[in-house]
N, C-alpha and C positions, 0 to 999 in steps of 0.2 A: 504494500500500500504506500502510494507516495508520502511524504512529508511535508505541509507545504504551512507549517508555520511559520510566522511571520515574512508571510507573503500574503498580498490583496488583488481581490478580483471586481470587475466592474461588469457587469452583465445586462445586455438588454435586452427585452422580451421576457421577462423573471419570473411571471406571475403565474405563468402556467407550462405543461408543456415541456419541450426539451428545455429551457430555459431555467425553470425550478426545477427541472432532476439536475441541471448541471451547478447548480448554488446547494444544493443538497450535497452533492457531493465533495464537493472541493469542503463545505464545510464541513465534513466527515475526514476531511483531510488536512483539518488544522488551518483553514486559509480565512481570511477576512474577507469582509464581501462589502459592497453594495453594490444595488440592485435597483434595476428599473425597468418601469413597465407604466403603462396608461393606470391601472383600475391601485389605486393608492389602497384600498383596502385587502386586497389580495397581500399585495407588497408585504404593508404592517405585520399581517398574522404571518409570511413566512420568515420576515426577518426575526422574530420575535419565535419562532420554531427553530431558526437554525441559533439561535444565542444559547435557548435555553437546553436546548438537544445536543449541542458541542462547542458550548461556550465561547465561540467566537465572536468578534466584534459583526453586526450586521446591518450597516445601513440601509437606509430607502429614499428613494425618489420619485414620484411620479410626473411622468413627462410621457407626453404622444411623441416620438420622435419625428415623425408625419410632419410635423410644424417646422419651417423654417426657423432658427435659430435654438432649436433643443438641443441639438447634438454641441453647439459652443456652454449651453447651460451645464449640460452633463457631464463635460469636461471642466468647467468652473465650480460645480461641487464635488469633484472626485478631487481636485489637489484644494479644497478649500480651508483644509484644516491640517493642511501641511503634511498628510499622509503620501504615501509612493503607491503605484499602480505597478504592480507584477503583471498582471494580465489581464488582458482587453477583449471579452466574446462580444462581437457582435451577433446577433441571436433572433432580435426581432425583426419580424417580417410578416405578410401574410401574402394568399392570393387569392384569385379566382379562379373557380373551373366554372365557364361560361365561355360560350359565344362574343368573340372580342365585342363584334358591334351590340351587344345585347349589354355591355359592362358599361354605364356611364362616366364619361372622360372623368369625372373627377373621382372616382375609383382608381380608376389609373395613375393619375397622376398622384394618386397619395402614393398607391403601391409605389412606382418608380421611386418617390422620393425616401420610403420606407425601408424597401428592400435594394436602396442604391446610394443615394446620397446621403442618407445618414451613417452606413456604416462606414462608407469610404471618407468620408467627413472626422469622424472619429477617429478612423487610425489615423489620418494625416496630424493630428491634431493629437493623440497621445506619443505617436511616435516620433513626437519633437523632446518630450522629456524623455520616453522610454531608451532612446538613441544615447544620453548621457548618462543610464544608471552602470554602475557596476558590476552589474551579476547579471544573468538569463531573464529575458521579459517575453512575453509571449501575445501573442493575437491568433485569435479564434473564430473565424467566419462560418455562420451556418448556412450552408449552401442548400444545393438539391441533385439528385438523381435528372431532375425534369434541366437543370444545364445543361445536360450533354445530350442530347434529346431532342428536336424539335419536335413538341408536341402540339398536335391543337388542342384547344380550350383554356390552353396555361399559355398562350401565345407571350403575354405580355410578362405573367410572370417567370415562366421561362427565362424570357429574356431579361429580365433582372438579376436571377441565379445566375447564367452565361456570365454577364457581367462583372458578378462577384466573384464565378470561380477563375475568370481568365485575370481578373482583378489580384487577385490574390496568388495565384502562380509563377504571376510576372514577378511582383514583389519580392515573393520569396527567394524566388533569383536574384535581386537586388540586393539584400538583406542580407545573403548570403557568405561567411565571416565574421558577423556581429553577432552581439549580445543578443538580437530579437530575431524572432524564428515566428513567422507566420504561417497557419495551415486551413484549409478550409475543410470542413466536413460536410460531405455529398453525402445526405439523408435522403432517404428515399421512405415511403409512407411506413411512418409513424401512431400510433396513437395517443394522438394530443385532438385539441379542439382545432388545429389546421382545418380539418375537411369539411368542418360545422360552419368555419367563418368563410371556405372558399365555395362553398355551397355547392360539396359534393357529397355524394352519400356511394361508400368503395362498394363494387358488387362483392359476391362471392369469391372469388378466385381472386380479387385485390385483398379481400383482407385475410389470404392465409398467407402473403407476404408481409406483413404490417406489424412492425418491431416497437419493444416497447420505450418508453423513452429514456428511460435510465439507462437501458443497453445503452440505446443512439449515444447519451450525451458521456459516459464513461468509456465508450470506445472513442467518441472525440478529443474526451480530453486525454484520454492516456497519448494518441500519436500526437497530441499538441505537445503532453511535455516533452514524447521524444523528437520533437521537432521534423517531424514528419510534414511535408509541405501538402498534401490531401491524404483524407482516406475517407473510404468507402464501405459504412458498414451494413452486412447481412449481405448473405450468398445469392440471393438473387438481384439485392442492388448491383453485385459486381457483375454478375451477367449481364445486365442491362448494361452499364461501362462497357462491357467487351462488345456487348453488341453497339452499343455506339462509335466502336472504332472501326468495326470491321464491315456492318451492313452501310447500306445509303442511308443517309438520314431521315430521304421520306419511307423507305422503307421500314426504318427502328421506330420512327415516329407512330406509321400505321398500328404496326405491332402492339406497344404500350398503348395507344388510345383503344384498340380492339380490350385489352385488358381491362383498361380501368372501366372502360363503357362513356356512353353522352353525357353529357351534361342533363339534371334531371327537375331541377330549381332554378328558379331565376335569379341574379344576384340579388344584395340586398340593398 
């Protein structure tokens, strides 16, 4: 079991999900948190779980990071009190499964800004302190299975994922030598509230791939700490991977859309 006392985590999307199994566990690992997420009352009860469960320090914040200027807020309370940031999950996102033109533009445009410009917003922006610490810092991007992929119905958020994962690969090329080790994890369907908010309901044959989230987020963070630049957890997310490399795209795409099925609700 790693060690990661006196060492701190900053986490967004906290409240539910892969996000609170991953503040769950770091804090089972000796590590200080805060955490944030929209719904402040979620936040409260799990900071207040993980202090009193493994005595760590546990802060909260609630911020939509959707909003133009959260993500400079988030970064002005994580050094506000003179404490150091070990490592930086980016985490929060959502999408749709819908018909792009059925999804209206300003869905969209939150998503993009959710699942793109806030996280890349944030590491540019902790990884101007993290550049000058002394020891190992880490970044954590939660990606998707649907990056590598052109799917329909995740058209848009797809293309957010892509974003992030080629976002983040590049970097870690970059980074590569230094103290900070960035890795993305390509999750593929999970059980969280993901498919409630992207208004999809998985058929049968989706959800006997469908991993739980404390795998996801414990197999994330273990290759984050060995500085592993992606991974890819559960056997048939890697299949899908392999088939992304080696089929046509509209062909892998067909394939996976055949799987999950149509879109069966209208956004919200």
């Amino acid at each position: 079991m790693p060690d990661l006392s006196n060492h701190r985590a900053v986490i967004t999307g906290a409240s539910s999900g892969i996000g609170a199994a991953m503040a769950r566990r770091l804090a089972g690992w000796g590590c200080d948190l805060l955490i944030t997420a929209r719904r402040g009352e979620r936040l409260a009860a799990l900071a207040g779980e993980l202090h009193s469960t493994h005595g760590v320090s546990a802060d909260w914040i609630a911020l939509d990071l959707a909003e133009p200027g959260s993500a400079q807020n988030l970064f002005t309370a994580a050094y506000a009190h003179g404490g150091d940031v070990d490592i930086l999950i980016n985490n929060a996102g959502f999408g749709e499964y819908q018909y792009f033109l059925k999804t209206p533009w300003q869905r969209h445009a939150e998503m993009i800004w959710l699942n793109v410009m806030a996280p890349v917003e944030l590491t540019y922006r902790f990884l101007q302190v993290m550049a000058h610490r002394g020891r190992r810092t880490y970044i954590l991007n939660t990606s998707s299975i649907v990056s590598l992929i052109p799917m329909p119905y995740y058209a848009n958020y797809g293309a957010t994922k892509a974003y992030i994962q080629f976002f983040t690969e590049a970097l870690a090329a970059e980074l590569k030598g230094t103290n900070i080790s960035i890795t993305s994890l390509c999750a593929g369907s999970t059980e969280t509230e993901f498919n409630s908010v992207a208004g999809r309901r998985p058929n049968r044959l989706a959800s006997l791939w469908m991993m739980d989230a404390d795998r996801v987020a414990t197999i994330g963070l273990l290759a984050m700490l060995d500085r592993k630049r992606n991974v890819v957890p559960g056997a048939i997310n890697r299949l899908a991977w392999l088939c992304s490399r080696y089929l046509p795209p509209a062909v892998a795409g067909a394939v996976v859309t055949k799987l999950q099925g149509k879109p069966t609700t209208l956004p919200r």
